[in-house]
C-alpha positions in Angstrom: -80.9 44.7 -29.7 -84.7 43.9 -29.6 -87.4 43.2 -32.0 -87.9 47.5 -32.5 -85.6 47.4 -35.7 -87.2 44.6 -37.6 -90.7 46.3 -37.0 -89.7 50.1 -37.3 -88.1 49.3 -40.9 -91.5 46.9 -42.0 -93.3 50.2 -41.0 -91.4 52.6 -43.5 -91.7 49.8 -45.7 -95.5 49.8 -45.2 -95.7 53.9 -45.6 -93.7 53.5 -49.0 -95.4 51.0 -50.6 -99.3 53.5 -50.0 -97.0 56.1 -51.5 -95.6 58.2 -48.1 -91.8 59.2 -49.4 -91.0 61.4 -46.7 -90.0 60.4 -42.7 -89.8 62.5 -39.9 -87.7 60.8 -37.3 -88.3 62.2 -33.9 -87.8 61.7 -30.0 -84.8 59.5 -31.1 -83.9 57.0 -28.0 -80.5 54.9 -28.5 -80.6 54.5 -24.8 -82.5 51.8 -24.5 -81.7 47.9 -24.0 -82.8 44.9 -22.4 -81.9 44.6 -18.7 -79.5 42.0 -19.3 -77.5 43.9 -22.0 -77.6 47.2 -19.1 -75.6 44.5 -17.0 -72.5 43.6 -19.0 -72.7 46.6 -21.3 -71.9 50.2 -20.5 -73.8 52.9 -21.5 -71.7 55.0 -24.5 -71.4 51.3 -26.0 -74.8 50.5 -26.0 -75.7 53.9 -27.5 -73.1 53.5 -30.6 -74.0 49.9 -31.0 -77.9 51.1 -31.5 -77.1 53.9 -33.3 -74.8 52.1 -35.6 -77.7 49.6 -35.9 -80.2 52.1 -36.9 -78.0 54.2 -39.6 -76.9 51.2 -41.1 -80.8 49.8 -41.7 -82.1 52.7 -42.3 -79.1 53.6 -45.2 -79.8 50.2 -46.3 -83.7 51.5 -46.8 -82.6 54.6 -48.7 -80.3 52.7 -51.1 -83.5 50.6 -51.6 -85.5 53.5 -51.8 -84.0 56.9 -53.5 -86.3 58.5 -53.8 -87.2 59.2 -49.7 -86.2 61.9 -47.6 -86.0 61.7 -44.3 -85.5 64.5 -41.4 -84.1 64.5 -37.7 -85.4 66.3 -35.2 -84.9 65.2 -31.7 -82.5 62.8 -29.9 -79.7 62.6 -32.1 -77.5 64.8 -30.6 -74.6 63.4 -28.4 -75.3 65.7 -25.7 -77.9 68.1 -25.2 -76.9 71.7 -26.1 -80.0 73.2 -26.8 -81.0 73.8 -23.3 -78.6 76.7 -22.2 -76.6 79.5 -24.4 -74.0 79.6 -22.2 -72.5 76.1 -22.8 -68.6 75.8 -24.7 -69.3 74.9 -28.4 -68.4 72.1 -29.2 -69.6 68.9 -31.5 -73.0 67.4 -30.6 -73.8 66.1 -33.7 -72.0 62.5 -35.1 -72.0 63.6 -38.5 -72.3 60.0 -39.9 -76.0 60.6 -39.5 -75.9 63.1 -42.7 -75.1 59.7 -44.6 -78.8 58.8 -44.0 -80.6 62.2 -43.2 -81.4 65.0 -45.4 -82.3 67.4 -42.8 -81.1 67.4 -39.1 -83.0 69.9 -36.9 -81.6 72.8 -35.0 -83.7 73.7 -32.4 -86.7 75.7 -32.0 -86.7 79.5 -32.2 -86.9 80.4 -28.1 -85.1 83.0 -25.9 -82.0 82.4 -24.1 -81.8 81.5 -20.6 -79.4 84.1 -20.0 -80.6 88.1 -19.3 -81.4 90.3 -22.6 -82.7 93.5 -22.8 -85.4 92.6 -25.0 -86.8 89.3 -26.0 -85.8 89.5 -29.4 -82.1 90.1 -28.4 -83.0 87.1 -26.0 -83.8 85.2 -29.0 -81.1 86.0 -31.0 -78.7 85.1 -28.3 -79.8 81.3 -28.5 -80.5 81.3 -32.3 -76.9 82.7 -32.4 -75.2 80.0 -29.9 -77.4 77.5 -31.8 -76.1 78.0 -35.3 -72.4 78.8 -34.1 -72.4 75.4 -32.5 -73.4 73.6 -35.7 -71.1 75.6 -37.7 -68.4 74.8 -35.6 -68.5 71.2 -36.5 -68.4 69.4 -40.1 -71.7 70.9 -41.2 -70.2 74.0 -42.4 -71.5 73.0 -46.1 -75.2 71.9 -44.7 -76.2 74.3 -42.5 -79.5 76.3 -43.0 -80.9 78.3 -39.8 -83.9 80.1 -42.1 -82.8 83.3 -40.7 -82.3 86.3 -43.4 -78.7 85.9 -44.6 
């Protein structure tokens, strides 16, 4: 929707080329839109329209390029649901964007915001919300949490 794309893909392209053949992809912002787009377009569509954007140049780059790997961290969730353990599970995660990502992040180890006895069981109680929200969608076969099986 602006000139981001165009320069964000020349970038990786850049990176590859000196030899760089792995992209962390962070703070992710499919919000965003010109003023006169925020007018006549509402919200959710602008979102899927720049995220459909984004996957599809950025699959285009791997298919040009197998040999990258690129993780996701932040922003790629459709609604927040690492801020409170006492949310429904539910999918927050399109999982189109495993067609282009080879590593979607979970969250950071933190306590709960919910009481615990300890911290650790504080901690547990989020890694544990965390993980059971990811495995309740399609990730079933992709999901590592790096905690002792």
């Amino acid at each position: 929707m602006g000139g981001f794309l165009p320069h964000f893909i020349a970038t990786l392209e850049q990176w590859h080329v000196a030899g760089l053949h792995l992209f962390k992809i962070d703070v992710a912002h499919f919000d965003a839109a010109p003023l006169h787009l925020r007018r006549t377009m509402l919200p959710a569509d602008i979102r899927r329209a720049n995220q459909a954007v984004w996957r599809g140049a950025v699959k285009a780059f791997r298919q040009a390029h197998p040999d990258v790997l690129f993780l996701a961290y932040n922003g790629f969730e459709e609604r927040s649901v690492q801020h409170a353990a006492d949310l429904p599970l539910y999918g927050a995660i399109d999982t189109r964007w495993l067609e282009v990502f080879d590593s979607l992040y979970c969250g950071d180890p933190r306590p709960a915001d919910m009481p615990a006895m300890n911290f650790w069981r504080a901690k547990d109680i989020y890694s544990d919300h965390w993980h059971a929200c990811i495995r309740s969608m399609a990730f079933r076969r992709r999901v590592s949490t790096a905690a002792p099986a």
